[in-house]
C-alpha angles and dihedrals in degrees: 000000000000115000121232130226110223127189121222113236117172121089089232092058091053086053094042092051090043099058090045123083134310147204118187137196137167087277108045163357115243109190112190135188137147106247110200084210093070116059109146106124091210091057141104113203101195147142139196124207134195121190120224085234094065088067146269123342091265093056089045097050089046081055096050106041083052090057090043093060103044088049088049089050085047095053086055102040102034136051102251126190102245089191101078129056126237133229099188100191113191123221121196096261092079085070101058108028132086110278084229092052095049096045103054091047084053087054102051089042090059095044096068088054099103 
């Protein structure tokens, strides 16, 4: 079966997920934390969050849809623990850097996620 991406959407959930566990690069921020709400084994619980301070609407979208695919490729790729749910908070580096580069820190970084 084909597993899903959902985006978290109520305000407790960001605060849940804030106060749990994370694992930073030069990329990025990963927040991590088992919800009880979410128990659907086929299912991604994730969001991603750009800062105003990163730049106008356009450069934040670009930022966003990068990180979309390669969580999307890693869904796909790596064995991800569907049992947490992610915070993925760019920093200003993804829009510079080299999209290998980015991704397989990404991947590293959410393999260790166990």
């Amino acid at each position: 079966m084909k597993k899903k991406i959902l985006t978290l959407s109520k305000n407790d959930d960001f605060k849940n997920i804030l106060s749990g566990k994370k694992i930073s690069n030069q990329y990025l921020t990963i927040f991590f934390k088992k919800l009880p709400s979410f128990t659907d084994n086929n299912t991604l619980n994730m969001s991603i969050i750009t800062k105003k301070k990163l730049g106008n609407a356009v450069f934040r979208n670009k930022i966003k849809r990068r990180l979309r695919n390669i969580i999307k490729s890693a869904l796909d790729t790596a064995n991800l623990n569907l049992k947490y749910s992610y915070l993925f908070m760019a920093k200003k580096d993804v829009f510079d850097g080299n999209y290998i580069l980015i991704k397989k820190n990404i991947l590293n970084d959410l393999k260790k996620i166990k």
